[in-house]
C-alpha positions in Angstrom: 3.6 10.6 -22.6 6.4 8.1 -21.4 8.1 9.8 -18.2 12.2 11.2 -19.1 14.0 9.6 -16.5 18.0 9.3 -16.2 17.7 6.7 -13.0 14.7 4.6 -11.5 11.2 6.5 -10.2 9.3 4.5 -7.1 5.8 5.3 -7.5 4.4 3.8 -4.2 1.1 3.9 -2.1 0.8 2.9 1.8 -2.7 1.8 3.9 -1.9 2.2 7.4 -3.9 2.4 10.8 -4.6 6.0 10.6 -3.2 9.4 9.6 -0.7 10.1 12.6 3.0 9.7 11.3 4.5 9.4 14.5 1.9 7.0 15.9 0.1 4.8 13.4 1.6 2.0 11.5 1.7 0.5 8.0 -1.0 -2.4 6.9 0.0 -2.5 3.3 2.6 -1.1 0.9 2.9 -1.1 -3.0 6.1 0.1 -5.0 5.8 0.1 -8.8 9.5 1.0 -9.9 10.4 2.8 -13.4 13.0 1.8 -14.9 14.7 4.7 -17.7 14.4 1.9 -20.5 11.2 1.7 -19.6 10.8 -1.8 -18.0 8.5 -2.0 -14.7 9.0 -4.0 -11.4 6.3 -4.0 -9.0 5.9 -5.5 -5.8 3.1 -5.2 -2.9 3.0 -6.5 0.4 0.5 -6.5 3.8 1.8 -5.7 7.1 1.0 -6.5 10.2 1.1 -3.3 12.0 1.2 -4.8 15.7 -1.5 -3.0 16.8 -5.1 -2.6 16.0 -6.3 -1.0 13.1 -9.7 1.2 13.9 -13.2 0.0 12.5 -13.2 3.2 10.9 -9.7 2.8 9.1 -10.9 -0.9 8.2 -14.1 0.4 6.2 -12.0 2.8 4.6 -8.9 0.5 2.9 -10.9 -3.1 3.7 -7.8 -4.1 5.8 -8.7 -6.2 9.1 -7.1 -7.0 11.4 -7.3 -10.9 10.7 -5.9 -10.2 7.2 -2.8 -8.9 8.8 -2.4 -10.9 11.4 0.1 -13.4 10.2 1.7 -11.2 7.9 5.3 -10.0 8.8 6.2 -6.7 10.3 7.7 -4.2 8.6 10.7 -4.4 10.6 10.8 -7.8 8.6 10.3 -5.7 5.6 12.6 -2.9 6.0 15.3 -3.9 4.3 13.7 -5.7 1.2 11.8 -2.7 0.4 14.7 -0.1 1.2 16.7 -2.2 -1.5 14.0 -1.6 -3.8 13.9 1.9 -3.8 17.6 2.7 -2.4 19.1 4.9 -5.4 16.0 5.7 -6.5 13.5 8.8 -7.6 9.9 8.1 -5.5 6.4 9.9 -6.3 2.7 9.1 -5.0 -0.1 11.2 -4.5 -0.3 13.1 -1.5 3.3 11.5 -0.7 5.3 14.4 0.5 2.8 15.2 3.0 1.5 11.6 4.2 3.2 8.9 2.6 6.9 9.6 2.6 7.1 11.1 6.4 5.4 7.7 7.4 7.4 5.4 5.3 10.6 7.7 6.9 9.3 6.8 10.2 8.7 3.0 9.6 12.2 2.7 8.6 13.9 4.5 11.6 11.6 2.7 13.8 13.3 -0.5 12.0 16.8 0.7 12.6 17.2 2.2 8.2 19.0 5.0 8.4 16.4 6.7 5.9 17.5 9.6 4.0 16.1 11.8 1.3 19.1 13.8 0.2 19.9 11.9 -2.9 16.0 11.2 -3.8 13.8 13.7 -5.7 10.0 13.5 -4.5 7.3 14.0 -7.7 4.0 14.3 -5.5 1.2 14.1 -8.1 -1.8 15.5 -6.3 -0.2 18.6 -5.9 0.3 18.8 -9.3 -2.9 18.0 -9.9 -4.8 20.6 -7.2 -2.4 23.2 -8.8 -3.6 22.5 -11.8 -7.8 21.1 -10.5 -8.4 21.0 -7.8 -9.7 16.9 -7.1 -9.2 13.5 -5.5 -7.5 10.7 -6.9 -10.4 9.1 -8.5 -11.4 12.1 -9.9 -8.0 13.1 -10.9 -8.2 9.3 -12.6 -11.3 10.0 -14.5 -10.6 13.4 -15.3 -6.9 12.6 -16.8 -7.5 8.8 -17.8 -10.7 8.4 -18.8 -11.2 5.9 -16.7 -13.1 5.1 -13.2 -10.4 3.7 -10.4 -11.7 0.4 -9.4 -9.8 -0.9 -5.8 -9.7 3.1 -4.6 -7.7 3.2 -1.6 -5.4 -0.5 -1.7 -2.0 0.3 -2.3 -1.5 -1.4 -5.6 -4.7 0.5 -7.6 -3.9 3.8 -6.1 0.0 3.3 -7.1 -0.6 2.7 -10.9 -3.5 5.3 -10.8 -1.2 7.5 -10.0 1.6 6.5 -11.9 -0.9 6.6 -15.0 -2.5 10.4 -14.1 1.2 12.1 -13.8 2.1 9.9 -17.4 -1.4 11.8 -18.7 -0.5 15.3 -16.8 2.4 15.6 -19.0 0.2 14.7 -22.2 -2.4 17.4 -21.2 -0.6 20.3 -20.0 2.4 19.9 -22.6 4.8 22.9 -22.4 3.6 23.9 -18.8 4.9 21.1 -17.2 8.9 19.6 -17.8 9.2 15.8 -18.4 12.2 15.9 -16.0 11.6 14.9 -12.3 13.8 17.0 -10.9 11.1 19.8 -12.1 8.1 17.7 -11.6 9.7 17.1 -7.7 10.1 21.1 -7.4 7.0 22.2 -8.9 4.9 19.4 -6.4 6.8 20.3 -3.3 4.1 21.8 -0.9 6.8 23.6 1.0 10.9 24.5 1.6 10.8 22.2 4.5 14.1 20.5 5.9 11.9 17.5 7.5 8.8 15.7 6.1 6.4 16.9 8.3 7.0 20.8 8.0 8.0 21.5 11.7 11.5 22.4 10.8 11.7 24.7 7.3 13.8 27.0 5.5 13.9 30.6 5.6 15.3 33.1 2.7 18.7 32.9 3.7 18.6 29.2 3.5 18.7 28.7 7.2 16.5 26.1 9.2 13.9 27.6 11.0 11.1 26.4 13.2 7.6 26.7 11.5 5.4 26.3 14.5 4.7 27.8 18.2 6.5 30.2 20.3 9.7 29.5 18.2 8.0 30.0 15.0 10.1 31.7 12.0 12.8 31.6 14.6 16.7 30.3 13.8 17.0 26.4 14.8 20.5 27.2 15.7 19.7 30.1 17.9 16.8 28.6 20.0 19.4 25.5 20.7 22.1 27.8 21.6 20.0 29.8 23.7 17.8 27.6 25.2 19.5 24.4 26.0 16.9 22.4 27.2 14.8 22.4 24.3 16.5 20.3 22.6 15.8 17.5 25.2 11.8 18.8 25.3 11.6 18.5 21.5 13.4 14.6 21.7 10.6 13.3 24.4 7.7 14.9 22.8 5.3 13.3 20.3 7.4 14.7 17.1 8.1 12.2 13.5 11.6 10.9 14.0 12.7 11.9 10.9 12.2 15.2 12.6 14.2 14.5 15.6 17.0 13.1 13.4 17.4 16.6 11.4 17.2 18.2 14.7 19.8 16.5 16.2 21.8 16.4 12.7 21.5 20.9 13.1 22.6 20.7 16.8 26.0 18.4 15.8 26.6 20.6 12.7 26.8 23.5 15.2 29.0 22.1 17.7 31.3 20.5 14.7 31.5 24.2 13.8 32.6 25.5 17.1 35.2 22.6 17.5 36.9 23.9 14.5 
């Protein structure tokens, strides 16, 4: 079944030096864009992280260092891929937990002002454990038919995926919507306001941290009450996407007391 879409849908995949959003970098990137009429534009392209990537990583994606090394940054990259996906849907698998907060984080570090208001997010391995419970290459066999050959490089993991949500649709017919505004709700793993879950939403609709002593607690009360830990939270080892909605709830409260 052919995806309903009303604008374009990014399925992408990154490799990168690790699993640490705020730390580790990008090594490769694939986009395969959707267009509504149906036509596809793909693109893929190494990075050269500027660091090392970890033997372990290497045996992992096949990414060495020497492949990378003359590549460009991503900081060279930034904008060419942002004008791919700019105005667009995006999906992946295991995106809204790994691959989007990184991406985000890539593109601040580049000086994109990255935002995901305007962007639905269709993460197909949550749709797929909520339905399964497998990886990708099983999730590939099990929907498709079909062993995934070139498991974890960017491009074969892109139109895997792109190829198990288009067979998700076929299988579980009436239970899942062909709309991706549905498909982004029904595979979001949490009401967060960030990527990385540090900073959700409560039942009132108010931000509210999800982790230690400040936990379930009001953003906009800890920051009014305890002043300094808003300048903690900037110089400590958080995503910067994080940060920036931080700092985008501490302005919205002082905008509000100006008026």
């Amino acid at each position: 079944m052919e995806l309903k879409l009303t604008k374009p849908i990014c399925f992408f995949d990154l490799e990168a030096t690790g699993m640490n959003v705020a730390k580790d970098r990008i090594v490769e990137i694939s986009i395969l864009k959707i267009y509504p009429n149906g036509n596809k534009e793909s693109r893929t392209w190494l990075v050269n992280p500027e660091m090392t990537i970890p033997k372990e990583v290497v045996a992992v994606h096949n990414i060495t260092n020497e492949k990378v090394a003359n590549e460009p940054t991503f900081k060279e990259l930034a904008g060419t891929i942002y004008e791919m996906i700019r105005g667009c849907d995006i999906a992946g698998y295991n995106s809204n937990r790994y691959d989007i907060p990184l991406l985000a984080e890539e593109m601040l570090r580049a000086g994109v002002d990255f935002d995901m208001k305007n962007m639905l997010a269709v993460d197909v391995q949550t749709i797929f454990h909520k339905m399964e419970q497998r990886t990708l290459s099983a999730a590939y066999r099990f929907y498709c038919g079909k062993e995934l050959d070139g498991a974890h490089r960017a491009e074969a993991d892109t139109e895997a995926t792109y190829e198990v949500l288009k067979s998700q649709l076929d299988r579980y017919g009436e239970d899942l919507q062909n709309d991706v505004k549905w498909l982004s709700e029904f595979s979001a793993r949490k009401n967060c306001a960030d990527f990385a879950g540090f900073i959700s939403y409560n039942k009132k609709g108010q931000e509210v941290f999800s982790f230690g002593k400040h936990k379930n607690k009001c953003v906009e009360d800890i920051l009014e009450q305890e002043p300094g830990y808003f300048g903690w939270f900037q110089n400590a080892d958080f995503p910067l996407y994080t940060k920036k909605v931080l700092t985008a709830i501490k302005l919205r409260k002082l905008n509000t007391k100006l008026k």
